[in-house]
C-alpha positions in Angstrom: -3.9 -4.2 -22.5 -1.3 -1.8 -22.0 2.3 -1.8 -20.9 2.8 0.4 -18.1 6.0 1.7 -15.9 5.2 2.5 -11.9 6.3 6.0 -12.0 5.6 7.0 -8.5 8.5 6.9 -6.2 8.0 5.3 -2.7 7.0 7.6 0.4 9.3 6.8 3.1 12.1 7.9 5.5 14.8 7.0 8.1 11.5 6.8 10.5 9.3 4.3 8.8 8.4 1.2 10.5 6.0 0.0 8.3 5.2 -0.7 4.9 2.0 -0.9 2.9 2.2 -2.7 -0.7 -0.1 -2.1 -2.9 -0.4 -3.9 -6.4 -0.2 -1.2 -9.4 -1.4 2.3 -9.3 -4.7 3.0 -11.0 -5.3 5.4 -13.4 -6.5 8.3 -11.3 -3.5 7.6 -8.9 -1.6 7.5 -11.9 -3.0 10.7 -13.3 -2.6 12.1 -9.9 1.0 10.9 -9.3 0.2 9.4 -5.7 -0.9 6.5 -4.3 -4.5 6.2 -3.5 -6.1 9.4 -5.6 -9.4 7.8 -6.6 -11.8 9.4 -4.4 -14.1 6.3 -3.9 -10.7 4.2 -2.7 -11.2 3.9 0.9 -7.5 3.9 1.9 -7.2 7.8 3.1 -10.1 6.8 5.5 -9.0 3.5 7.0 -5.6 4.7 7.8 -6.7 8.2 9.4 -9.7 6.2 11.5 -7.0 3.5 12.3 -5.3 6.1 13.8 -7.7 8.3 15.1 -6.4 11.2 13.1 -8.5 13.1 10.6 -8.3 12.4 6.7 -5.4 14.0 4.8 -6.8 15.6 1.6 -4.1 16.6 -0.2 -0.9 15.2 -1.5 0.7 17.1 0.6 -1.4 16.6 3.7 -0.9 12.7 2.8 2.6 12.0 2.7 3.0 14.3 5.6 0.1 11.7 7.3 2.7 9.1 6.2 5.9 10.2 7.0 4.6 11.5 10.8 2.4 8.1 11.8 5.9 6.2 10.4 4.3 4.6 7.5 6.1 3.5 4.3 4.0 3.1 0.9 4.9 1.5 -2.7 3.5 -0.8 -4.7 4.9 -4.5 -5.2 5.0 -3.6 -9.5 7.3 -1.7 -11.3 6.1 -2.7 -14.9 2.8 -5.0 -16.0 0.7 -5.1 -18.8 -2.9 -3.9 -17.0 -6.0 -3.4 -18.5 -7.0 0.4 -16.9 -6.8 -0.3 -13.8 -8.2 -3.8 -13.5 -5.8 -5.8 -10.9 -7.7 -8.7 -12.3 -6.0 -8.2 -16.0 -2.2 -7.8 -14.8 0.2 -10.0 -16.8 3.7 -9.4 -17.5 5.1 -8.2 -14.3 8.7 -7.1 -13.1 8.4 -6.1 -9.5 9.6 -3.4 -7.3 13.0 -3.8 -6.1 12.3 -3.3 -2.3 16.3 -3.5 -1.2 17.1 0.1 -1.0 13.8 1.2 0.7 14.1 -1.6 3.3 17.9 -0.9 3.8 17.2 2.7 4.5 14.1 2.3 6.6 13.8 0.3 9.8 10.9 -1.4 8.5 9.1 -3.7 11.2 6.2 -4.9 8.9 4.8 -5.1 5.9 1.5 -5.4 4.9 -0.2 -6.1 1.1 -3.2 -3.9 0.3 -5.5 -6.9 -0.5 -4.9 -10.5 -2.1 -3.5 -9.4 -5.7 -1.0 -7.0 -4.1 -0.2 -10.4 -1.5 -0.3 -13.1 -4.5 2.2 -10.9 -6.6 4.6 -10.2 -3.0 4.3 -13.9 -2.1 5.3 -14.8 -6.0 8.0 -12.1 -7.0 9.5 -11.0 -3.7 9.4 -12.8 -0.6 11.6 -15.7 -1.2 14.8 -13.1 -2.3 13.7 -10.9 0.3 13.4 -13.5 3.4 10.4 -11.5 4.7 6.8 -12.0 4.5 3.7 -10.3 4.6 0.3 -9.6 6.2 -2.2 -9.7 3.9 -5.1 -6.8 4.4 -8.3 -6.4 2.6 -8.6 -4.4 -0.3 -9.4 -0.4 0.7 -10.6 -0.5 -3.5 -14.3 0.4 -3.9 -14.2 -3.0 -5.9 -13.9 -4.5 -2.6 -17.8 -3.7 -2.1 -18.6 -6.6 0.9 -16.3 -4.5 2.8 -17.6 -1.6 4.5 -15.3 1.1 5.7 -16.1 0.2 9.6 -15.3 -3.5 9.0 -11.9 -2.8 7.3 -10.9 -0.6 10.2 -11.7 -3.3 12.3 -9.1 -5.4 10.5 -6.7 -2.6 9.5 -6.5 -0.6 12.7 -5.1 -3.5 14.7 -2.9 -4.6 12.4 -1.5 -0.9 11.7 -1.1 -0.3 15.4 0.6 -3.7 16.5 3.0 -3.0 13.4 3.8 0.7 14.6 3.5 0.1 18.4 4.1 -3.8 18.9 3.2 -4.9 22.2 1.4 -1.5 23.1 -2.6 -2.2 21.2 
């Protein structure tokens, strides 16, 4: 186990109406500095085909992909004890203060990136917050029973309600 500080800062703007929480960052997104780097994380894929836009490769091409579709990302932990990047072995956490991004933003919804990312919201934020979330399934290729076209299915209707309610 290792003690380990989130050291990527949010993507968002004065545009972003919704916000997707991740858990922690792994250790290719943190050896990458941005969300999402490991190649086999399905995340870059689910979004664009929500969408209907193609895949952003770069970290540039992402956060412009964010910032234009009006979508917010963090992660709900600032600070855990994690074992690589094993969601499975976090202990010890201090969560993201989501105050200023939400005060900033006129965030509509939020959604977890799968059921660790949820439990931790659920348990560290949503009672001082006075918001809830949607919970997702996991884009991680540890998620294996999900295949890319099934978590589309789920994402893409939830991603569009959130950013067009009414209009799916």
């Amino acid at each position: 186990m290792e003690h380990m500080i989130h050291e990527i800062k949010p993507v968002f703007n004065d545009k972003s109406r919704i916000l997707i929480l991740g858990s922690f960052p792994s250790v290719k997104s943190r050896e990458g500095q941005f969300f999402y780097h490991h190649p086999q994380n399905r995340f870059w894929k689910v979004l664009a085909a929500s969408l209907s836009q193609p895949v952003p490769a770069t970290v540039e091409e992402k956060t412009l992909f964010l910032l234009s579709n009006h979508i917010a990302v963090w992660d709900v932990i600032a600070s855990c004890d994690i074992r690589g990047s094993s969601d499975s072995s976090i202990r010890n956490v201090t969560p993201n203060d989501l105050t200023n991004l939400l005060s900033l933003a006129p965030i509509r919804s939020i959604y977890t990136n799968g059921g660790t990312s949820h439990k931790l919201f659920c348990k560290h934020i949503e009672s001082s917050l006075g918001r809830s979330a949607v919970k997702l399934p996991s884009t991680s290729p540890a998620n294996a029973a999900w295949t890319l076209e099934r978590l589309v299915s789920v994402w893409g209707p939830a991603i569009r309600e959130g950013l067009f309610p009414g209009n799916i």
